[in-house]
KEVEXVEX-742500 format. One record per residue: x negated, y negated, z negated of N, C-alpha, C, O in turn; residue number from 1; residue in three letters. Coordinates in steps of 0.2 Angstrom, whole numbers, m for minus. Layout:
BEGIN
X/Y/Z/X/Y/Z/X/Y/Z/X/Y/Z/NUM/ala
...
% end
This chain:
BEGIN
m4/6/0/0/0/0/m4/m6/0/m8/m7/m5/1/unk
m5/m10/4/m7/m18/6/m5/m22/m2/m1/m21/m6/2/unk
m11/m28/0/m8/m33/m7/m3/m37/m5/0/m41/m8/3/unk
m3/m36/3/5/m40/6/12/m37/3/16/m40/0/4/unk
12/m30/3/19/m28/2/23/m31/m5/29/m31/m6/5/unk
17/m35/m9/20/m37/m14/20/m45/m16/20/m48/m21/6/unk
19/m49/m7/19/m56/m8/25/m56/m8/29/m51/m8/7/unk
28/m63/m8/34/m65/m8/35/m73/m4/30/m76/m2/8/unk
41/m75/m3/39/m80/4/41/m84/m4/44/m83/m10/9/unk
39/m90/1/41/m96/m4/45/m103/0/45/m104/6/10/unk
49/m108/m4/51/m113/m3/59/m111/2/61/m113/7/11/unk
63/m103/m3/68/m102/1/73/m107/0/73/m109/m5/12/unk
77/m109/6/82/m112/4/88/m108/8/87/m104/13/13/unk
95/m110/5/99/m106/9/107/m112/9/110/m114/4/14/unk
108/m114/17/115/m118/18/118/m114/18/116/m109/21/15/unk
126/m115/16/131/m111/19/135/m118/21/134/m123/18/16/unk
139/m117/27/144/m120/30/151/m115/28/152/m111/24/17/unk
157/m119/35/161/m116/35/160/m109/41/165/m105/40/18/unk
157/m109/44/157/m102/48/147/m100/48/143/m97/52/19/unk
145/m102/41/138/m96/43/135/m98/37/138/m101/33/20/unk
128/m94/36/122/m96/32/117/m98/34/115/m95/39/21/unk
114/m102/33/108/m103/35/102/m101/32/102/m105/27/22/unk
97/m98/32/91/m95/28/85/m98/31/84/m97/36/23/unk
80/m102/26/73/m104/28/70/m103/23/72/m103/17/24/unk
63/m102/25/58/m99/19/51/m102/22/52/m105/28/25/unk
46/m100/20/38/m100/19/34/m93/21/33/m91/16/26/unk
33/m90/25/30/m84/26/22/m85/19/18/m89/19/27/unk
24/m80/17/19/m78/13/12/m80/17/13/m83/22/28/unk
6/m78/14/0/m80/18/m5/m73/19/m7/m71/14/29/unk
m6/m70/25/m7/m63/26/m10/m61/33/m6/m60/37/30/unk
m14/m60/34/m17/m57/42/m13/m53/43/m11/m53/49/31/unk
m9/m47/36/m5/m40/39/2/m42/39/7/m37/39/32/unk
3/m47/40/10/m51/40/14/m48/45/14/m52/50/33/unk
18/m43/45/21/m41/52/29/m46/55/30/m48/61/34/unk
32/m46/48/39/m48/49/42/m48/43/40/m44/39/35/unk
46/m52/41/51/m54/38/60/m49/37/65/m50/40/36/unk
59/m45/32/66/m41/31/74/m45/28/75/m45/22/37/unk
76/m47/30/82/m53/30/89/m49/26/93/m47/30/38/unk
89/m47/21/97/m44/18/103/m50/17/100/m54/14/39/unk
106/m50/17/113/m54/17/120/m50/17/123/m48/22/40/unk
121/m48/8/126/m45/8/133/m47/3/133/m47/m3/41/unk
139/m48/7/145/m50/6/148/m44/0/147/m38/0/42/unk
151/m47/m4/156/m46/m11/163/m46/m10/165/m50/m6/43/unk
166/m44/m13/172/m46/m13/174/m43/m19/171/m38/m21/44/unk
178/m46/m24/177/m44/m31/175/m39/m33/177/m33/m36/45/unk
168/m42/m32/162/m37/m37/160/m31/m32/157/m27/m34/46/unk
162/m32/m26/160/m25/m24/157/m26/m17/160/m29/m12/47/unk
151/m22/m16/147/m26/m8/152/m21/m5/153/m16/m7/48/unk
155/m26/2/155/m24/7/155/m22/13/158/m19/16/49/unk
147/m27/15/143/m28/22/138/m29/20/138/m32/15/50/unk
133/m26/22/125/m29/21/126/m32/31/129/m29/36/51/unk
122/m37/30/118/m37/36/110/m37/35/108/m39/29/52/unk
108/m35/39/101/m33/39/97/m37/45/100/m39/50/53/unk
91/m38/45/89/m42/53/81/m41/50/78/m40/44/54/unk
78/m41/56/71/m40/54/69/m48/59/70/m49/65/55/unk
65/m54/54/64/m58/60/54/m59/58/49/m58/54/56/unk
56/m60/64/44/m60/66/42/m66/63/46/m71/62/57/unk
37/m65/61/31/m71/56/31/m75/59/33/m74/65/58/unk
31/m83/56/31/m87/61/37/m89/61/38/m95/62/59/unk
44/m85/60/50/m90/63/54/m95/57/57/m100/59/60/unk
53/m91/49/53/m94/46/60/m96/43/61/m99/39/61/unk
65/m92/48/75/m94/47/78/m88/50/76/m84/54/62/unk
82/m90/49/88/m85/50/98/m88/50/101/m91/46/63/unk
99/m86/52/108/m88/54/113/m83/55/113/m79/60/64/unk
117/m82/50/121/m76/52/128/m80/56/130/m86/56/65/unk
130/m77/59/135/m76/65/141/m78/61/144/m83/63/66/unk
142/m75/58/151/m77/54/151/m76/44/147/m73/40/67/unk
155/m80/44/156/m80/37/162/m79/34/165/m84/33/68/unk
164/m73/31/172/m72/28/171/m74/19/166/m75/16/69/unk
178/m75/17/177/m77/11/176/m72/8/178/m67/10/70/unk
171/m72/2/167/m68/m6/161/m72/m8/161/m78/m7/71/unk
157/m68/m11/150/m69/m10/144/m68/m8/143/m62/m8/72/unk
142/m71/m8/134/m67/m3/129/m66/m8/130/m67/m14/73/unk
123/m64/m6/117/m63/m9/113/m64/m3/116/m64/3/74/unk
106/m66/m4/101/m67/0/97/m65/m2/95/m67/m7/75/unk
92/m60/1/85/m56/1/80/m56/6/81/m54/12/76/unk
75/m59/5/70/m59/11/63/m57/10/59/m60/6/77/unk
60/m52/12/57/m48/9/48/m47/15/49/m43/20/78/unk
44/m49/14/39/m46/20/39/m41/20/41/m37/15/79/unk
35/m39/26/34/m31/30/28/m31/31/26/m36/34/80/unk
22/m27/30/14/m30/31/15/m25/39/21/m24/40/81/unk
12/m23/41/9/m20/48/9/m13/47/9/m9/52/82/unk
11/m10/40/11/m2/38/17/m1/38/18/4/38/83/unk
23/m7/37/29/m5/35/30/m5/29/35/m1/26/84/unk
26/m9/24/25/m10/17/29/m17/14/28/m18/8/85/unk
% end
């Protein structure tokens, strides 16, 4: 296991509107920096009903989901080193 798998991004911020989320962060700092693991998972009293999932590449820094129903969300962003770690 890489000393990436256990960095973490920083300066997340998360907008919601009326039809999305918006997700921005800091890509940790890493040569083995592959991509960024995006979870965004909706509730509905207390109980997840959707994960979406996205893998976005270093460097891009955000993310936007498509639709927004009412609950609530959670947000996870997680790096990925070049092992899959």
């Amino acid at each position: 296991m890489s000393a990436l798998s256990n960095a973490e991004v920083s300066n997340l911020t998360v907008n919601v509107n009326n039809s999305k989320i918006a997700i921005s962060w800091t890509d940790p700092v890493g040569d083995d920096l592959k991509e960024l693991a995006v979870t965004v998972t909706h509730e509905v009293e207390g109980q997840p009903v959707e994960d979406i999932y996205e893998k976005v590449n270093r460097g891009v820094q955000a993310y936007t989901t498509r639709r927004l129903l009412a609950g609530i969300y959670s947000v996870k962003v997680q790096a990925v080193d070049g092992s899959g770690n």
